[in-house]
N, C-alpha and C positions, 0 to 999 in steps of 0.2 A: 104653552101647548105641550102638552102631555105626548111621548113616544110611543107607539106601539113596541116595538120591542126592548125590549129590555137588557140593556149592557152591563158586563158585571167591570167597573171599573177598580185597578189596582192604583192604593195610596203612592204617590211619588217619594213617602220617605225611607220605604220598602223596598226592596227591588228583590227581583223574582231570582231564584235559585236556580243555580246552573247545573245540569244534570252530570253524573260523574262517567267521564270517557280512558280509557286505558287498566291499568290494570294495578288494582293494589298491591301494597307494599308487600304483605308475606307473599306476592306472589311475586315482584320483582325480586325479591331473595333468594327465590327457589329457581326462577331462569335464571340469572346471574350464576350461582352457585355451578346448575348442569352442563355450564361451557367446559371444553373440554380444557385441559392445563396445557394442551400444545398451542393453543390459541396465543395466551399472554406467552410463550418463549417465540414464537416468530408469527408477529403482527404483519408480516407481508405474504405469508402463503394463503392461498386458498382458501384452508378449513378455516382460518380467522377471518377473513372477508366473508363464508358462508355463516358462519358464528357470531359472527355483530351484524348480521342483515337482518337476522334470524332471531337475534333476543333482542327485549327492552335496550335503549340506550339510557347509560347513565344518566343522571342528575345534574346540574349545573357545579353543584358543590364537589362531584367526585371526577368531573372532568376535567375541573383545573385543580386536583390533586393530580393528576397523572399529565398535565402538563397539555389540554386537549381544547380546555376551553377557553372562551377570549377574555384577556387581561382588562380587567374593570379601571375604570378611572382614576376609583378614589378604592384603597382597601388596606388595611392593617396592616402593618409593617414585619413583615418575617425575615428567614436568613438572618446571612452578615452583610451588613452598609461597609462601608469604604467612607467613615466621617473624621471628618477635619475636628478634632481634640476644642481648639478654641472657636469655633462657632457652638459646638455642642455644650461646652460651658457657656460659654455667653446665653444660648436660648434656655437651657435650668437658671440660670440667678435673674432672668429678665421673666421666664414664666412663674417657678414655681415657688412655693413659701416652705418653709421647715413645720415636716410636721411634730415637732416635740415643744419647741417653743413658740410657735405662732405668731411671731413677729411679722408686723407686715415690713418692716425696715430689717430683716433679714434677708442674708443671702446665701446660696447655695455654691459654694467652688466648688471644682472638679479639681481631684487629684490622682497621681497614681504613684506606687511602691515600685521602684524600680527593681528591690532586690527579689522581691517575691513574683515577677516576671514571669514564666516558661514557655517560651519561644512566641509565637504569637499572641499567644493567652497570657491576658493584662490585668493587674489587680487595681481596679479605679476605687476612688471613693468619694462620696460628696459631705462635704465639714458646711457645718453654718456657722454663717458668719458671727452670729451671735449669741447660741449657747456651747457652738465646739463641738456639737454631736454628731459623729463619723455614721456613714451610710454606706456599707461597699456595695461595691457596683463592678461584676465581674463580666469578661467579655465574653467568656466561653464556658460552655458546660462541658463537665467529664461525663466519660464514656460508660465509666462502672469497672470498677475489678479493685485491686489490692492496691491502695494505697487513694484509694479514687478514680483510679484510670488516669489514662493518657487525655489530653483536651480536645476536642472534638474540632476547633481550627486547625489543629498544631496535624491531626490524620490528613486530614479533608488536603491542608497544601500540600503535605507528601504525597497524596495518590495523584495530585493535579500536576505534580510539577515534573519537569526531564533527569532532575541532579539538586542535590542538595547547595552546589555554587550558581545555579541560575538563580534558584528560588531566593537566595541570597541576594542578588544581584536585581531582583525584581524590590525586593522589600528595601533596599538600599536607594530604588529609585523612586521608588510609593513615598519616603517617608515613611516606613513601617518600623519598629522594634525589628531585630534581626532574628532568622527562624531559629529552630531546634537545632542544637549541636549535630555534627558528625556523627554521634555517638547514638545519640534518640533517634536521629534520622533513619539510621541504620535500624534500630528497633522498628520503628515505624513501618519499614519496609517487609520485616521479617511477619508481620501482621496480615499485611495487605497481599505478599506472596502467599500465605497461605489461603486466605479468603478466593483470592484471583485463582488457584488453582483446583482449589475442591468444586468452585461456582462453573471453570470451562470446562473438567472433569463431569457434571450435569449434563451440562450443554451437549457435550461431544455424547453419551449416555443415550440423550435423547434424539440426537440427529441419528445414531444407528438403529433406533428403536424405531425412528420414523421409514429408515430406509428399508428395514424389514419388511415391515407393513406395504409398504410399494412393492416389491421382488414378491412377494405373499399375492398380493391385485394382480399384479402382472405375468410374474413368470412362476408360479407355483412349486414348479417340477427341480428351481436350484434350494431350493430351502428342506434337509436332510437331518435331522433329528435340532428342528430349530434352531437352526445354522443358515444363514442365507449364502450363498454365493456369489460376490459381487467385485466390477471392480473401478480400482482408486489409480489415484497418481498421485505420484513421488515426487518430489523434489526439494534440492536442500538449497541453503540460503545461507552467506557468510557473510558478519560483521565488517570483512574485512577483506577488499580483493586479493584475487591469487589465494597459496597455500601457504599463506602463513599467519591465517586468520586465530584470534584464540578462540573464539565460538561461534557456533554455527548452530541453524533452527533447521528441523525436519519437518513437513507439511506431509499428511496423507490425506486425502482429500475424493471426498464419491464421485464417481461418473455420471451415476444416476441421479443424483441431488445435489450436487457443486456444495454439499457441506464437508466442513474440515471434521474427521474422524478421531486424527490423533494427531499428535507433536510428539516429539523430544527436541532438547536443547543441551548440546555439548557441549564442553567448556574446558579447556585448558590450564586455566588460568586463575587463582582465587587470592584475594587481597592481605590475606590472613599469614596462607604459605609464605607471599613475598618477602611479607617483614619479616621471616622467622628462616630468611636464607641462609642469613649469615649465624645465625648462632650453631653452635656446640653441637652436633648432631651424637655422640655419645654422651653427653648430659644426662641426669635424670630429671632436670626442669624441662628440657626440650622433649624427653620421650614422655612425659606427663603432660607437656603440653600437646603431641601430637596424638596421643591416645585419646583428649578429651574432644581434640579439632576435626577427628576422623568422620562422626557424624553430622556434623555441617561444614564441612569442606565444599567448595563449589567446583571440583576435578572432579568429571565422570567419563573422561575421555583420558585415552593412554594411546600415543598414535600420532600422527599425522593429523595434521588440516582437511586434507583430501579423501581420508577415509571416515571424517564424520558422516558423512549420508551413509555409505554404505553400513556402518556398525547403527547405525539408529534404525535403519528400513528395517535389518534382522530383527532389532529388539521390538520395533511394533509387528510386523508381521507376525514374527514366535506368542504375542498376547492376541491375538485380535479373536483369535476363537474364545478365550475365557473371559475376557475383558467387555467384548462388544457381539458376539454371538456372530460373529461374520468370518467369511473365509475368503481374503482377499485371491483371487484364484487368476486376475488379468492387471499386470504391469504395464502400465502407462509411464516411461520417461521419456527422457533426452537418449540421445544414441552415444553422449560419449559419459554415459552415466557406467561406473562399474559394480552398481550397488545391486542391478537383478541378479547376477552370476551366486554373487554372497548370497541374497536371498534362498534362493533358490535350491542351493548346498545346506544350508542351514535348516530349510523346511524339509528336505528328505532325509536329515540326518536327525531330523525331533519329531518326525508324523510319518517317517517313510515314502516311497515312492506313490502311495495313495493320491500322496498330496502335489494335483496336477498346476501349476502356474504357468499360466503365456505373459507374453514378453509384445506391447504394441508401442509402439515408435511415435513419439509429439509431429504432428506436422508441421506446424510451425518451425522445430528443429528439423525437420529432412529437409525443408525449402531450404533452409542457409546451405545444408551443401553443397547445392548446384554455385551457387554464389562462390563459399569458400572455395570452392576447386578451380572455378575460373579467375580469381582473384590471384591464389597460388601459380596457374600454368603463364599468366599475363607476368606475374614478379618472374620466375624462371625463365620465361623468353626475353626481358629486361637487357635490351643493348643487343638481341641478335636480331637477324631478319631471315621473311619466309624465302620460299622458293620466288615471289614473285617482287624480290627487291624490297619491298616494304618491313617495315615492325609488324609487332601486333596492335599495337595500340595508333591510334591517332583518327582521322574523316573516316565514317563509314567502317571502323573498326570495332576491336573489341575495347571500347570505353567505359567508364564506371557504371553511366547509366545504363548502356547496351547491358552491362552484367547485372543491375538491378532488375531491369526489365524482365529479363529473362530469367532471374529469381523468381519473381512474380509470377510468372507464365511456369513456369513447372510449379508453385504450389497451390495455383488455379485447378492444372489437371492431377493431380492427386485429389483435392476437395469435390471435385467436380463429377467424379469418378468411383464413388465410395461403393464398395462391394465389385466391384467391376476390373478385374486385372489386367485384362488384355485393350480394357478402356482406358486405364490410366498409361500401361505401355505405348498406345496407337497416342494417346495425345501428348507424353514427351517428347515420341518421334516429329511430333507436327511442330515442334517448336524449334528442333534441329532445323527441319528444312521448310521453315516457314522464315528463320532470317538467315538462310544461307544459301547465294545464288548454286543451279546446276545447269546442267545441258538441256532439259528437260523443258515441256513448257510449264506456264503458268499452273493452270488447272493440273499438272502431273504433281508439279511442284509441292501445291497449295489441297492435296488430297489428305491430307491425316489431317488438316483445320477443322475446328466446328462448321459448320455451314447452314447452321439456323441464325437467326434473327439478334438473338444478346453475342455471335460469337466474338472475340477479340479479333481477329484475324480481318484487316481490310479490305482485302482482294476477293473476297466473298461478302462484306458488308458493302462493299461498293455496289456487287451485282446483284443484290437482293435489293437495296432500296436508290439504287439507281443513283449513285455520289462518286465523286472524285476524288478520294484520300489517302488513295492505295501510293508510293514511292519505290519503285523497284531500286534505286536509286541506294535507298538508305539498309541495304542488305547486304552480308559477308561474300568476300566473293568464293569462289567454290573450293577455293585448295583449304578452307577453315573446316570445310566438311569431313575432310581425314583428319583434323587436327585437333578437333573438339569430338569423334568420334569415340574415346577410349574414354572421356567423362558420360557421356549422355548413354553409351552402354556401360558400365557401373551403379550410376543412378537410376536406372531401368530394369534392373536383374528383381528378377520374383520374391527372392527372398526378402528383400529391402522392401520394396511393395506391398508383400502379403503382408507385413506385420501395420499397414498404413491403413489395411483396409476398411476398418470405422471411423478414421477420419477422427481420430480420437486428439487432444490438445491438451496443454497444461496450460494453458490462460489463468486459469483459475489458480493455479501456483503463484505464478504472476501476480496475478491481483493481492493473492494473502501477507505475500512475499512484500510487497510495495506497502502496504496496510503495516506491516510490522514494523519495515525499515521507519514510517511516516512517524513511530510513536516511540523510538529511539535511535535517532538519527547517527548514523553513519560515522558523520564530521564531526563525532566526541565520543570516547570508549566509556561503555557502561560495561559493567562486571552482571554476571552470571545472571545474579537475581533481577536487577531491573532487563534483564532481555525474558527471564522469563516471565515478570509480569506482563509484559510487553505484546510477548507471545499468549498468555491467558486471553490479553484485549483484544487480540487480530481475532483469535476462536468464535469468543462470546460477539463480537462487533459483526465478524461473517456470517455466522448461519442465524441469528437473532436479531441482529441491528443494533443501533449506540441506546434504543432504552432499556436493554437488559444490563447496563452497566449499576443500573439502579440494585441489582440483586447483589453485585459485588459490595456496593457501600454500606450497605444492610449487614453483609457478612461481617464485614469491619467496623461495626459498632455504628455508623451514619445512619444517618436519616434523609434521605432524597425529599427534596423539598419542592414548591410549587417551580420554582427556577429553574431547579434540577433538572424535572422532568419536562418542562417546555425546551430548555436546551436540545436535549437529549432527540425529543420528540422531531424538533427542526431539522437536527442536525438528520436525520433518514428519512425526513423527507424531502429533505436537500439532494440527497446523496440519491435517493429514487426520480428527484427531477432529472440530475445527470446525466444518470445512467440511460433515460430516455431519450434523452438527448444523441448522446456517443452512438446510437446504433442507426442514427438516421444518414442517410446517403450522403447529407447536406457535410456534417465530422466525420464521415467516412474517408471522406474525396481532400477534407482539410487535415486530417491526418497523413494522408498519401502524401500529399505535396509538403507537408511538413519533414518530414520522412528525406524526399528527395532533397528536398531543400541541406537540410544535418548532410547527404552526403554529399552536397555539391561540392566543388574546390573553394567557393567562396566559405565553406564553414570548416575547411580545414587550415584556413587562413588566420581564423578566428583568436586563437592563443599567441601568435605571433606580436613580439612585442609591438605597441601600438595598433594592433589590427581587432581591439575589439569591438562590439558593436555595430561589425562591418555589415550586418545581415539586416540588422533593423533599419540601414536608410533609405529611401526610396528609390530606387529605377528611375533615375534622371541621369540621360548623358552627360557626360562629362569632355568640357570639349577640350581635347590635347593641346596641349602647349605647340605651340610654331616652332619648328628647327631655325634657330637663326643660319643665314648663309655664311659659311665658310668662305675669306677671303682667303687670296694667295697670301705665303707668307713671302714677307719682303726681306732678302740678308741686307743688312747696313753692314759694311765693311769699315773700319775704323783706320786710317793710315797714319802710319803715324809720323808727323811733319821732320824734314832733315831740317836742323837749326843747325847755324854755324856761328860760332862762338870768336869771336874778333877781338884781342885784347891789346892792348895799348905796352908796350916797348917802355921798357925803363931807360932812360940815360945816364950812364955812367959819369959817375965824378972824376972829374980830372984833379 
């Protein structure tokens, strides 16, 4: 039976063509190409989150070139392996055949030249077993320059490792050939210092060009023949506690974009000078050696320990108009910093009085001195007592915690209080006489407390949500109030206050500071140049993240490879899961009590021989030993017996 309508049927061994969706290639070229270059230096701002929402997303092929895509199952072998010498011989003589004589009863060995070595870079080569004919088989390629270059392993473990005796000590534990001499090492380094400081030299370039740009959006009216006006925090950083460090690192760092701007790194101390202490100083090998040393000498400091920040602040301040187009014009430090005064002399004796700079106070540092001062008048009253019989210290006194507490509580109302003078005065006064009894009643008492909803204060959290938490109990009794009077008015004076008023921090010194110690640790002395590579990686690692490290290896002849860049890539996204973490209430609250914890007596206990570990055990009583009872003692008196001695009479001879 015949259809009336008629179907147009497609052959099955055809199949129908899929219509084309997206956007061809020259045009993925041309959006790819018009992202802006601030985009690839820092992948976590903004305009790059608007900039890859906004263009094509790459390819499968160029996503796991930069370390983004997922790692395939099966795929071609790159980088360097970590392979065992005799299984890698075993699997060529069991795979493969020689290709010159073609024997299938040949074999292929693996050998290697021990004298033609250079530090990790191995000269192999594979002999057949039966016509002789050597194949080498090199483990590392050079880099390119005069003589061939340096090996491209031999760079790669210097920029990865802490010291030329670790890296040692790791290839001594691998089974590895031992690394590059002293001598190369040092070469090595003189490579990578270079590359590391022109690449953070960019970086920093473009953090001021960025922060321009904002001050430009935002406040128009400081930017004066394209100069912006803005400001940073200072803070310096020693290898070495105390003043008798030999180098020290300077952080300047934006307010307005928590990126680092600028560094220097001071140094005392150079490997070179040392060994050439004892020689002949009127010599003419010594004065031809010290004319030639003058230009890479590692001494840029002439001075004290304690006067590197302040001679480094001068020297970035005195550059930052020609260097970076900014005029640092508001000091953010510590209060026992004496590096603004230098500043400050220094810029009105090179720009004149034009050149206006303020002076604002870390808060973080203004809370410790409510701390330190009550920590100092508690030591000075030490062994005396008040008017009312007692010490200072012991129940209901002024104890470590009462003094941390009340650290806390004054840097609550400073934070709490920002722009607000007589707000922050009225809430140091509440902390006086919020733990310290008067004659007064409660509500008199408890009148300078907050008295909303989040305040600290119990005696008004009780009677707004109707709770019993308040202890009148656990408060100073009244004669503390003239005693602590001559601190709480000090730390209350306007001038101390005004300069707090934005509520401004050096955290961010902090974090740079901690970031640099992490990448040349403390607990072993590195000279000059590894603290300044050290310091390139804090720069480039802070305002960019760990994958602009890619651009330093590049400078230094490397290649960042699929590895590379997935490491890289993990390691900031690692470091941004963290950081989401650290600001949530949950490690807010478990920092606090970590905090208290460090200062309890149980952690000062802690270094006491045998008393370590004492923090980590659990909170299980411990049930005291029983006194055994005390008998009376009993005297035994000893007598001593009278014996009488009876002896027997001789009889004379007749």
């Amino acid at each position: 039976m015949a259809r009336d309508d008629k179907r147009k049927f497609r052959s099955t061994k055809r199949k129908k063509k899929r219509g084309f969706f997206g956007k061809r290639p020259q045009e993925i070229s041309t959006s790819v190409n018009n992202i802006d270059s601030t985009t690839h230096l820092n992948p976590e701002s903004s305009a790059a989150v608007t900039a890859i929402s906004t263009s094509v997303l790459p390819s499968e092929r160029e996503t796991r070139q930069v370390g983004l895509g997922p790692v395939p199952s099966v795929d071609v072998a790159s980088g360097y392996k970590i392979q065992d010498a005799e299984l890698l011989s075993k699997c060529i003589s069991d795979a493969a055949v020689c290709s010159s004589c073609c024997k299938p009863s040949s074999k292929l060995q693996l050998f290697q030249r021990n004298k033609e070595r250079e530090g990790l870079s191995e000269s192999l080569f594979l002999k057949c077993s039966s016509c002789k004919i050597e194949t080498p088989l090199s483990t590392s390629k050079r880099l390119g320059g005069k003589g061939g270059g340096a090996h491209d392993v031999n760079r790669r473990s210097v920029l990865a490792s802490l010291g030329q005796s670790g890296l040692t000590n790791f290839c001594a534990t691998m089974n590895l050939p031992p690394p590059v001499t002293k001598k190369a090492y040092n070469e090595h380094l003189i490579q990578i210092e270079k590359a590391a400081i022109g690449n953070a030299e960019q970086q920093m370039q473009d953090a001021a060009r960025r922060l321009r740009e904002k001050v430009a959006r935002e406040q128009p009216n400081d930017i004066v023949d394209d100069v912006a006006s803005v400001a940073v925090t200072v803070d310096g950083t020693w290898q070495k506690r105390g003043h008798s460090s030999k180098i020290g690192v300077i952080f300047v760092i934006s307010v307005d974009t928590g990126e680092i701007l600028d560094y220097v790194v001071k140094s005392l101390f150079c490997h070179e000078c040392k060994a050439h202490n004892d020689d002949d100083k009127d010599s003419d090998k010594y004065k031809e050696w010290k004319q030639a040393h003058e230009t890479r000498c590692q001494i840029n400091h002439h001075g004290s320990s304690e006067e590197m920040e302040a001679t480094a602040a001068v020297e970035i301040f005195s550059r930052s108009i020609s260097s970076r187009k900014l005029k640092y014009t508001t000091f953010v430090g510590d209060g026992d910093s004496s590096s603004f005064g230098r500043v400050k002399e220094a810029l009105e004796k090179k720009f004149g009085v034009d050149y206006v700079i303020v002076k604002e106070e870390c808060v973080g540092h203004v809370q410790k001195r409510l701390g330190t001062a009550l920590i100092k008048y508690k030591s000075d009253m030490k062994g005396k007592k008040l008017s009312d019989g007692k010490t200072v210290g012991g129940k209901n006194r002024l104890t470590d915690k009462v003094i941390d507490r009340m650290q806390n509580f004054y840097g609550k109302a400073i934070r709490e209080n920002k722009g607000d003078l007589e707000g922050m005065q009225r809430s140091i006064r509440a902390i006086q006489n919020h733990m310290i009894k008067n004659n007064a009643s409660l509500d008199q008492q408890h009148q300078y407390c907050l008295k909303s909803g989040d305040t600290w204060c119990k005696y008004w959290k009780d009677k707004t949500e109707d709770t019993s938490t308040y202890n009148e109990d656990n408060r100073f009794p009244d004669l503390f109030m003239k005693e602590l009077e001559p601190i709480f008015s000090r730390l209350s004076k306007g001038d101390l206050l005004n300069r707090c008023l934005k509520g401004m921090t050096q955290n961010q010194n902090e974090a740079a500071n901690g970031m640099l110690w992490s990448r040349c640790p403390k607990t072993k002395f590195c000279g000059a140049r590894r603290v300044r590579i050290a310091a390139c990686e804090t720069v480039t690692l802070f305002n960019t993240g760990a994958a602009s490290k890619a651009d330093v290896m590049e400078l230094c002849g490397l290649t960042p490879g699929i590895n590379t860049m997935r490491a890289l890539r993990q390691q900031d996204c690692t470091r941004i899961k963290n950081a989401a973490k650290k600001v949530t209430l949950k490690y807010r609250d478990q920092r606090r009590k970590l905090r208290a914890q460090r200062k309890s007596k149980a952690d000062k206990t802690a270094y006491q021989p045998g008393g370590f570990s004492l923090n980590a055990q659990p909170d299980i009583p411990v049930e005291k030993p029983k006194k055994r009872k005390r008998t009376a003692k009993v005297q035994i008196k000893f007598v001593m017996p009278t014996m009488e001695v009876i002896g027997h009479t001789k009889k004379r001879r007749t």
